[in-house]
N, C-alpha and C positions, 0 to 999 in steps of 0.2 A: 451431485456428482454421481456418475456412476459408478454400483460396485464391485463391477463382473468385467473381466477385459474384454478386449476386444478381438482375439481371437485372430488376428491377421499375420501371413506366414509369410516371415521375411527372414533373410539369409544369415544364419551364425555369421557375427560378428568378428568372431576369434577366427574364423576359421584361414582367414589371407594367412594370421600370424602362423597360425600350425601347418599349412600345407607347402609354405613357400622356406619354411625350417626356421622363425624365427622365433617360437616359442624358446621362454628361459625356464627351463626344469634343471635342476638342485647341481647336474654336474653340469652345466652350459653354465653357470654364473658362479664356480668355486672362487676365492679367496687368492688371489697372486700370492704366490710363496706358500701354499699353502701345504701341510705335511697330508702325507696319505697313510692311514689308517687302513689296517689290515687284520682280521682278524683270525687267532689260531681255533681253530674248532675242533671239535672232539669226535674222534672217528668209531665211538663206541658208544650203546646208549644207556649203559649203566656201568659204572666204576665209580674207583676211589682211587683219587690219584694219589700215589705216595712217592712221587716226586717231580718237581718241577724248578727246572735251570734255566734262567735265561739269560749267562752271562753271555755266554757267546752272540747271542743275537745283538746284545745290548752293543757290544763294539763291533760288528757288520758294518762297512760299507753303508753310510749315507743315511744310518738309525740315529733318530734323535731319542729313541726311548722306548722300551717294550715295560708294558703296563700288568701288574696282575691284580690279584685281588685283594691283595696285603697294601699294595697303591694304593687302591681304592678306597681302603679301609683308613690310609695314611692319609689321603687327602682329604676326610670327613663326607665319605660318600655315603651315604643309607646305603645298609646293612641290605633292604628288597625295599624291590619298588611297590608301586600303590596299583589292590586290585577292587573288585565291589563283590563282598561276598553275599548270599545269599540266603536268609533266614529260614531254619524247616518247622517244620510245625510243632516240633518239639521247643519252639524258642531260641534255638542254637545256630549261632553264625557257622555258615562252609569254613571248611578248614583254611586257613590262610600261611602257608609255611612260607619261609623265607625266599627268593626269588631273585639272587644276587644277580649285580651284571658284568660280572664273570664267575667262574664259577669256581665257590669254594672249601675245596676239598672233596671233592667228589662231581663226576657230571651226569647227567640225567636224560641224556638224549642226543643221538648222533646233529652235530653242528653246535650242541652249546659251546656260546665263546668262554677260552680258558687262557688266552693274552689277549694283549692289543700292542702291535707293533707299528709306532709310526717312524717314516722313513720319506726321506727327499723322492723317491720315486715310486712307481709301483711293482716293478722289478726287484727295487729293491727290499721292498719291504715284505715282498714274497720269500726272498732269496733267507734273509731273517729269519724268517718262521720257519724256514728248515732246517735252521739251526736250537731250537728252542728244543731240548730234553724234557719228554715226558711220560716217565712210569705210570701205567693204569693197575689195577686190579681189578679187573673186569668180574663182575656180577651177575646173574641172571636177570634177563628184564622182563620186566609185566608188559607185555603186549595186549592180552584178553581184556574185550570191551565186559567186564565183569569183575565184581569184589574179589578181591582175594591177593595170594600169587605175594611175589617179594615186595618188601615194603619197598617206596620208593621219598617217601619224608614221615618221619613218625608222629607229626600232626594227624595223620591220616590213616588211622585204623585201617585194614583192608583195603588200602589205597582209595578208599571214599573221600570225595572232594568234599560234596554236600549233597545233602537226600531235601527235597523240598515238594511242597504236595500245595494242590489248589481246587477251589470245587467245594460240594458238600458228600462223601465220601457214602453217610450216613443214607441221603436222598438216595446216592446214585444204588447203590449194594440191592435198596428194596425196590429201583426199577427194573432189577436184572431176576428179583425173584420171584417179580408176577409177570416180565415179559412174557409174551406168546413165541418171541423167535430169537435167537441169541444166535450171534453174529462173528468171530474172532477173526483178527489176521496179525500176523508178524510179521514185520516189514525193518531192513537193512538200509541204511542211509548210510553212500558209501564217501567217504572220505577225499575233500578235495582240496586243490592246491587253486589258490586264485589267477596266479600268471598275471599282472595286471603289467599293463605292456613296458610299463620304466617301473624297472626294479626299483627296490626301497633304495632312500640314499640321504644322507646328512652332511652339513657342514656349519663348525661351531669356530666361532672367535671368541678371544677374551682380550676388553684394552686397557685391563688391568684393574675396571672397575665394575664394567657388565660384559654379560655373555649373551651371546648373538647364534640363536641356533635357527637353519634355515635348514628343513626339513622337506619331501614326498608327504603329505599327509592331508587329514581333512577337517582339522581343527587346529589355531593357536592355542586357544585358552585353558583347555586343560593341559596342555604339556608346558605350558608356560608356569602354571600353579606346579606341577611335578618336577620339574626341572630345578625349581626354584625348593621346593622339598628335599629333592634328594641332594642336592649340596649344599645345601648350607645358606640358601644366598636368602635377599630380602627380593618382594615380589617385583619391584620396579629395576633391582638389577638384573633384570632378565629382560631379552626380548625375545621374541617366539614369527618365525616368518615361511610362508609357504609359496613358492613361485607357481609357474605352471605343475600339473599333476599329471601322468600319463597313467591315470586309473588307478581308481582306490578300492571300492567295492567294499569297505567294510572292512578289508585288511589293513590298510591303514589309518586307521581312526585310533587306533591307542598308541602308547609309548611303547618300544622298546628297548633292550637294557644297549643297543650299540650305541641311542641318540644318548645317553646319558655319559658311556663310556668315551665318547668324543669328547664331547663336552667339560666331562674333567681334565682330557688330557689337553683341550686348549688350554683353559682355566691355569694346569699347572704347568705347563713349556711355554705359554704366554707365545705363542703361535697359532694362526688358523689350521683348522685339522678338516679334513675331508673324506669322505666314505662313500663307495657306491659298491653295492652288493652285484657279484656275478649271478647269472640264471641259475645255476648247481646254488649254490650258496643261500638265493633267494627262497629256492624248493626246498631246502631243509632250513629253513630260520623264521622263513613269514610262519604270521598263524595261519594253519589250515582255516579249510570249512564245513560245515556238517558233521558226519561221523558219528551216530549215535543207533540206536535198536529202539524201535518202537512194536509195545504190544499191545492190538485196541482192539475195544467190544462194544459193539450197538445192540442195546436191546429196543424191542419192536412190541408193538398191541396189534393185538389180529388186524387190523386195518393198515398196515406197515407202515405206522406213525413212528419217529425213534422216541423211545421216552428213559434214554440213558444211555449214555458215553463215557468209557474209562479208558484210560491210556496209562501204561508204563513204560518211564522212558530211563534209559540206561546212555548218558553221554558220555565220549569220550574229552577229556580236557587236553590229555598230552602231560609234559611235565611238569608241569607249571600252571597257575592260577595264569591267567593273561587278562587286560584289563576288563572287559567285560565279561569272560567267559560261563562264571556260574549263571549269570540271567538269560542266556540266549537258548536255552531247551528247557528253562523254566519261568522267568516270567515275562518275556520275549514272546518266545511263544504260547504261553496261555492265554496270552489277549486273542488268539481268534482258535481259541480250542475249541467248540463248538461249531465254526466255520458261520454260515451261513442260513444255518440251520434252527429250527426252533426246536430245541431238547430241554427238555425243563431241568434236566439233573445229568452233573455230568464233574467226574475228578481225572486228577491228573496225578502222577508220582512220577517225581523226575530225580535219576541219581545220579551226580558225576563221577567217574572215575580218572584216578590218574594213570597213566600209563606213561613208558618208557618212549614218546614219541615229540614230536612237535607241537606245539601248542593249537587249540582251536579256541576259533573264536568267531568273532562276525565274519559273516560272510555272505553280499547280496539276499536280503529278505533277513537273515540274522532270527530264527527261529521263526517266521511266519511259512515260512516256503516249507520245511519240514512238518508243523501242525496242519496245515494244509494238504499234504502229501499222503500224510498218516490216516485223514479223515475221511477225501475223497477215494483214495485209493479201499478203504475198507466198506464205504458206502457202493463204490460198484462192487464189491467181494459179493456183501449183502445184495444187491441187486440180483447176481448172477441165483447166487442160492434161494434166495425168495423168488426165483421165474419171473422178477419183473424186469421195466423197462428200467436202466439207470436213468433217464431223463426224467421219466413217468415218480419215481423214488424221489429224487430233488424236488419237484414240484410237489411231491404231497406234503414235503417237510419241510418246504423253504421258510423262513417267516417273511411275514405279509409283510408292503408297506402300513397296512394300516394299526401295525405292532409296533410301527417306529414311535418317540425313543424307544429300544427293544434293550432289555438288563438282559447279559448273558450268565452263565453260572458260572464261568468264571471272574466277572465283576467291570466287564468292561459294559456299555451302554452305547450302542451303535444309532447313529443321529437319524442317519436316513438311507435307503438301499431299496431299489424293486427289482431283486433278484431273477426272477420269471422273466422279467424284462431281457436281461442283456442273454438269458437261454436262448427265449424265440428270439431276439434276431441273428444268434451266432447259427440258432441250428438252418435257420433258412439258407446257410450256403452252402450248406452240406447236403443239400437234396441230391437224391440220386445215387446214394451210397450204397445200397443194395444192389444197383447195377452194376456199380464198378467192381464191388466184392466179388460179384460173379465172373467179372472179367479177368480177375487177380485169381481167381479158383482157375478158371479155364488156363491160364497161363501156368498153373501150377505154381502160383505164391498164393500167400496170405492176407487178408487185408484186415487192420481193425481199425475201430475208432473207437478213441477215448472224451471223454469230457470232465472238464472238471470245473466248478462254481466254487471260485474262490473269495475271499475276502481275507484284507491286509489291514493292518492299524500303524499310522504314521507313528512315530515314537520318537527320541530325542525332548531336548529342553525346548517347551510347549512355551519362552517365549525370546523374543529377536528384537534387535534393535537396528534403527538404520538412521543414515547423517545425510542431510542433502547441502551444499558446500558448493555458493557460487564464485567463481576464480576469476580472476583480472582479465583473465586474458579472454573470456566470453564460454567457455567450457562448463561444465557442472560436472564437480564430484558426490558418485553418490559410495559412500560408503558402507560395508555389508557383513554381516555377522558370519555367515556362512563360507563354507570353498568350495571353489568349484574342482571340481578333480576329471571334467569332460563334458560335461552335462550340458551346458552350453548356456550357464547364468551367462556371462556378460554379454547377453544378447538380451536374457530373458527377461533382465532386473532392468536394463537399460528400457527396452521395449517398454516395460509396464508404466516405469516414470512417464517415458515420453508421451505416452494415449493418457496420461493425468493430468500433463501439466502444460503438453501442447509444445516442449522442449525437444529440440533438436537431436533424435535418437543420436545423429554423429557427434552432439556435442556432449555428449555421457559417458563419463570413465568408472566403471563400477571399480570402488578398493576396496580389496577385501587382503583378508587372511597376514596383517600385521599390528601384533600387539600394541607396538608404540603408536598407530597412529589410531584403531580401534579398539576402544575401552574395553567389548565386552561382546563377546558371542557363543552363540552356540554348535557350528561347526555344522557339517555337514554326516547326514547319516539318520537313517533311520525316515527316509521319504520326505522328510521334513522342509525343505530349502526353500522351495518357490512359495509353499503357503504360508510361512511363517514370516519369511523376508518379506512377501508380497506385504504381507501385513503389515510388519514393520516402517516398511516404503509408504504406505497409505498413510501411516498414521502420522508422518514425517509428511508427507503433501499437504495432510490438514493443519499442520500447525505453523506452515511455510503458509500456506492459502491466510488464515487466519493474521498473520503476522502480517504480513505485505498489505492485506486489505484493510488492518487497522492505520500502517503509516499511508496507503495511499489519500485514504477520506481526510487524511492530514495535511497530507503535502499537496494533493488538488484540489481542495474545497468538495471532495466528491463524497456522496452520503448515497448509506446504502451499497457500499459494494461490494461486487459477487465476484463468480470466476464461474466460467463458463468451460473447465476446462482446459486453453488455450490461451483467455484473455482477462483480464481485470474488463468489468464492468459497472454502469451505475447511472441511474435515470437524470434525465437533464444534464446529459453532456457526452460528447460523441469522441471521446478520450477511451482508447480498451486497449491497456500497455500489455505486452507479453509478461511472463516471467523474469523473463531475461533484459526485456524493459525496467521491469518493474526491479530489478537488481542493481542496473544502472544508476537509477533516479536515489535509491538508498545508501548505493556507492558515493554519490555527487551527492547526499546531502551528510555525509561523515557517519552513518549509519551502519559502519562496519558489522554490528551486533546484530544484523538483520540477514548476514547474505549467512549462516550456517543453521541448518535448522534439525534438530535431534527427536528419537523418536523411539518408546519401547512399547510394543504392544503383549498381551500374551492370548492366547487360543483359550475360547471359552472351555473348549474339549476338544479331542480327539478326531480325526476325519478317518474315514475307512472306507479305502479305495475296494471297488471288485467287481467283478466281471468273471464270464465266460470263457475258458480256455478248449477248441476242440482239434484235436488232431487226429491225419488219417495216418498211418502207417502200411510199407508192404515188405513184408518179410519173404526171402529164397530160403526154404525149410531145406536146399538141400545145400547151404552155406553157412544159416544162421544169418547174411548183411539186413540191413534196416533199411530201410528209409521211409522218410518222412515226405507222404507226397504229397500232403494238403496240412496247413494249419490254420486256423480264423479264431480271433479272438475278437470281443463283442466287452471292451472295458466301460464300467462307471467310474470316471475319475472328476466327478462336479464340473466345476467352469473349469475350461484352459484357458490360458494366455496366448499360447502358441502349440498349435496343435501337431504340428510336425517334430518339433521335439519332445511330444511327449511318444508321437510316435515311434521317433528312436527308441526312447528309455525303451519302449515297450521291445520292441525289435532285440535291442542288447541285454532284453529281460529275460527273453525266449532263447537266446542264442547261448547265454550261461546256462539256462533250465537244459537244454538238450545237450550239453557236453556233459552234464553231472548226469541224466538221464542214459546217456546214448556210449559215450565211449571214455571220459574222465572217472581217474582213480588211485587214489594216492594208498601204494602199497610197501608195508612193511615185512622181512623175514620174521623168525620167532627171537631172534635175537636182539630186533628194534635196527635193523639197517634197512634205510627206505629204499625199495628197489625201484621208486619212479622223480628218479632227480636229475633227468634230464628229458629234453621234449624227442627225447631218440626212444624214450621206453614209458613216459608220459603223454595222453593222445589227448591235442585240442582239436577242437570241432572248428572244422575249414568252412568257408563262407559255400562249399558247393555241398556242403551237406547239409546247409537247410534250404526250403522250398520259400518262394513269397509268400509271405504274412497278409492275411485279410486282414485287415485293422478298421474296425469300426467303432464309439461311442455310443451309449445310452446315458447320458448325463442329468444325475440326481443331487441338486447341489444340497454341499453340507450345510448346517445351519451354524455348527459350528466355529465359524470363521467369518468373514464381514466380505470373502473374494465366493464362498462357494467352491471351493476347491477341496480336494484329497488327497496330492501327491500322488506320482506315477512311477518314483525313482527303481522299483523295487518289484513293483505289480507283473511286470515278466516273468520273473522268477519263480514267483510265488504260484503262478496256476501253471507254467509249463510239465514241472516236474507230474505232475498227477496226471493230467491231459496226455503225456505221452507213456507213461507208465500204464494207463488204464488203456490205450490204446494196442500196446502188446500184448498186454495180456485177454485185450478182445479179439486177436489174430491168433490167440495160441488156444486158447480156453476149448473150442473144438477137436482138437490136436492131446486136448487130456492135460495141459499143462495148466494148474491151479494156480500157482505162483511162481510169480517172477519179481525178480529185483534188482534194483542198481547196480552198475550200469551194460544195458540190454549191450553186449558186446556180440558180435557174431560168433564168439566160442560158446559165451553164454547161452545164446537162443537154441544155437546147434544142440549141444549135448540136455537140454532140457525138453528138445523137441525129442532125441534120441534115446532117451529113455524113458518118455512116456509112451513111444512105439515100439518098445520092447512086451 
């Protein structure tokens, strides 16, 4: 059988349901009768509240109950929920302080929830909350991405989350003290809000024995394990269920404290409850993205080889530990701290801080997009100052393929990559850039180009399981560990079965994302889905193939049979039943045990997608506006399945890298009041501000995996930021301006351009 797909580009599946409105996302399918859940938020981002009344709310018009945190405590809620902290090298776990889901006795950040009012309407359960009394004693908040400043939980000295380090410290120090050229740069990674197009939103029943929570997200299973933690329950009285997703990105892959606070209040009014967050509400609650200060140094041997990279990195958490948060600026991104590059030595110090803000957390790429940003942007710095070419730099430092497997110092082991490779074909579109330059000078703008050679490491649980389930009625379900949140699996999983097994792409219902009805997954996140489920899926066809071709040599006298594919086969006799044949004959002969067939595989290692990111840019130096008027990217993402959606990913990979790049920016006063919570003073990138995407492949399959594949979920993200970062600042660098940083806004370019011509 073959084990590389076939690469043929046929039309999202899903897409009739979503474009003609019949998608079911979380409020299309609430609970009849169901209460609506409202939550009071804290309009300040550090106090102690020293009082809080909620009688009056409680007998409002059409309230069945306003909840606080003495509830919550009354109805045996966990005291904080569950985060992953992160070990430093001193042996010591990140700080873990308590993380209630409401907040008690103090709040910590403008929008933490401090009630929960549910009521018959949503009118009314607004109306409630303006009756709800609450005394603050507001506090100084720590805003500064830096140690110090007022405490904000006293688990955490200096408002340090956790300080964590990776690399050999020792190697790296003594290649900085024989370098020949030493290299520095400081770079701001600014603070973003995801917007992902259907706000967060929940809905939880309770029939008096299990709780029913259907959820926006991109995994059951762990919030079915958590759910089941924080109250009290046993694992099986829980179900956990996700409908359509209108975008997740990272931001919603963990729990947060509203799906719990629902939850309970089904649980104890023995009523469905439902919650859908407003855009204001989603801007101040979801986890941010990014947010942190990187400071990094290349040293060089006379031949401008690197032979040493160190980084220190300062992130911001917000107020709160949030599920993933310590790993994602420390061992998230250490997996490609060295990029693509062959540095023999090379450390990292990563410190979190808490501050009086929102939480950060994953967010598209989830640490690769930022070590990558840091690396290539300070490798052109080095270029510019060493009078080389930056392309000419990469190439002398790329590692070869003939270094593959390659050990990096940070500890990851990259399978296969011919980096040089996807440079020259990305740079071949770009010929002619010196002419245009000129033509942008003569018009009096600026023109630069950036490049940037990046590489990503899939990440999530390295293994997946999948069910294939033949139905009475002639259909097959294939059942799937992962969710899709857009992406466009039920195309892509259906697709892969049907080129294995010769089965009817219309007759394939991928199910995914319900605990009851699938045992065991690993969720979506982290580039993971199509190589892992691919897997999955394979290794369920082998043991379906296996299975059917021992009853068929049974039930037809046939010896020797194969599958082609499409058909059961076998010498001496002109009998090749399909699958779906071959389900029938097992059906007819009481065979029941034959038509489900199960399947877990796990990834030998790690795939690591990368490619070529290059952007032209032209800047009006008497406005500061940008634009972007050439991009091509030249990605290795192994074997596809379907090349057009990964082309997407890529396209929506690029189009979040230039909003955080270009005009995205989530800003707070000194007091910790966010001043970008709404899309009236928050700037998202319009589809006419970016240019057509050159989109090409150089495909090195992994060995890793049994399909050749990488994953492309993420790979956008991760080279845009650099690509167009290094491209401004190869338009200003003339102009005397040194550095520049997130995000190139027209004030920003202006007044940088304006006081270098002073």
């Amino acid at each position: 059988m073959n084990a590389f797909g076939k690469s043929q580009q046929i039309r999202r599946l899903e897409d009739v349901r979503f474009l003609t409105g019949h998608g079911r996302y979380v409020d299309d399918i609430a609970p009849a009768g169901a209460l609506v859940a409202q939550f009071l938020r804290a309009p300040m981002a550090h106090a102690a509240i020293t009082a809080l009344d909620v009688t009056a709310a409680r007998t409002a018009p059409g309230v069945a109950a306003v909840l606080t945190i003495e509830d919550m405590d009354a109805a045996g809620v966990a005291r904080t929920m569950k985060t992953t902290p992160v070990t430093g090298p001193d042996g010591q776990p990140g700080a873990t302080p308590e993380r209630p889901v409401l907040a008690r006795g103090r709040v910590r950040f403008v929008g933490e929830a401090v009630a929960l009012i549910l009521a018959e309407t949503p009118d009314q359960a607004r109306d409630a909350a303006e009756l709800i009394e609450v005394d603050y004693a507001e506090e100084a908040a720590h805003i500064a991405l830096a140690p110090g400043g007022p405490t904000i939980h006293p688990e955490a000295p200096d408002n340090i989350a956790y300080d964590w380090a990776a690399g050999d410290a020792p190697a790296t120090d003594a290649a900085f003290d024989t370098a020949a050229h030493r290299v520095a740069l400081r770079l701001a990674h600014n603070r973003i809000i995801c917007n992902a197009m259907e706000p967060r939103g929940a809905t939880a029943e309770w029939d008096g024995a299990r709780l029913h929570l259907c959820f926006g997200g991109q995994g059951v299973w762990g919030p079915k394990a958590q759910l089941a933690a924080a109250l009290g329950l046993e694992a099986d009285a829980v179900r956990v269920t996700v409908p359509d997703v209108g975008g997740g990105f990272g931001m919603k892959a963990m729990m947060y404290p509203e799906y719990i606070a629902i939850a309970a209040a089904a649980r104890a009014l023995g009523r469905p409850v439902r919650w859908m967050s407003d855009r204001t509400e989603a801007m101040l609650t979801d986890n941010a993205g990014r947010d942190l200060i990187s400071e990094a140094e290349l040293a060089f041997d006379a031949d401008h080889r690197i032979t040493g990279y160190r980084v220190r990195i300062l992130s911001n958490l917000g107020a709160y530990n949030s599920g993933f948060a310590q790993n994602i600026q420390s061992t998230a991104s250490s997996k490609v701290l060295t990029g693509v590059y062959d540095i023999p030595a090379a450390h990292v110090r990563a410190t979190g801080i808490f501050t009086n803000t929102t939480q950060v957390d994953a967010y598209r790429g989830a640490g690769r997009p930022e070590a990558i940003y840091t690396l290539e942007r300070t490798l052109d710095h080095a270029a510019r100052v060493l009078g080389v070419s930056p392309t000419e730099l990469r190439r002398r430092n790329f590692i070869r393929p003939d270094q593959m497997p390659y050990a990096t110092p940070s500890g990851e082991t990259y399978d296969t990559g011919d980096f040089a490779r996807t440079l020259t074909r990305a740079e071949a579109d770009v010929a002619g850039f010196a002419t245009r330059r000129a033509a942008s000078q003569a018009a009096g703008r600026l023109r630069g180009l950036g490049v940037c050679s990046y590489i990503e490491a899939i990440l999530g649980d390295p293994s997946e399981g999948a069910t294939v389930e033949f139905c009475d009625d002639g259909t097959v379900n294939l059942y799937v560990g992962t969710v899709s949140n857009g992406q466009g699996h039920e195309t892509v999983y259906a697709q892969f079965l049907a080129e294995r097994t010769g089965l009817p792409i219309d007759a394939i219902r991928v199910i995914q994302a319900d605990s009851d009805r699938i045992e065991q997954g690993g969720g979506t996140g982290g580039s993971r889905s199509v190589t892992v489920q691919g897997m999955a899926t394979l290794g369920a066809v082998e043991e379906m193939v296996a299975a059917f071709s021992t009853f068929l040599e049974g039930e037809l006298g046939m010896e020797g049979v194969t599958f082609d594919g499409a058909t059961f086969r076998a010498d001496g006799t002109n009998r090749t039943p399909t699958l779906l044949e071959a389900a029938d004959m097992v059906r007819a002969a009481g065979r029941t045990d034959l038509l489900r067939h199960a399947a877990r595989r796990t990834l030998d290692g790690r795939s690591y997608p990368n490619g070529t990111h290059i952007a032209e840019v032209e800047i009006d130096p008497d406005t500061g506006a940008l634009e972007i008027v050439r991009y091509t990217v030249t990605d290795d993402f192994g074997n596809l399945i379907h090349p057009q959606l990964a082309e997407g990913q890529v396209h929506g990979g690029i189009a979040q890298g230039f909003g955080q790049a270009v005009c995205e920016f989530a800003a707070h006063d000194t007091t910790g009041q966010q001043l970008t919570a709404s899309f009236m003073d928050y700037a998202m990138p319009r589809a006419s501000d970016l240019p057509m995407v050159r989109f090409t492949t150089e495909p090195v399959p992994s060995v890793n995996n049994p399909l050749g594949m990488k994953g492309c979920g993420e790979a956008g993200t991760v080279g845009a930021l650099a690509a167009i970062g290094n491209a401004v600042q190869d338009a200003l660098w003339d102009r005397g301006v040194r550095q520049v940083d997130m995000p190139f806004t027209p004030a920003r370019l202006w007044t940088l351009l304006h006081r270098a011509g002073q």
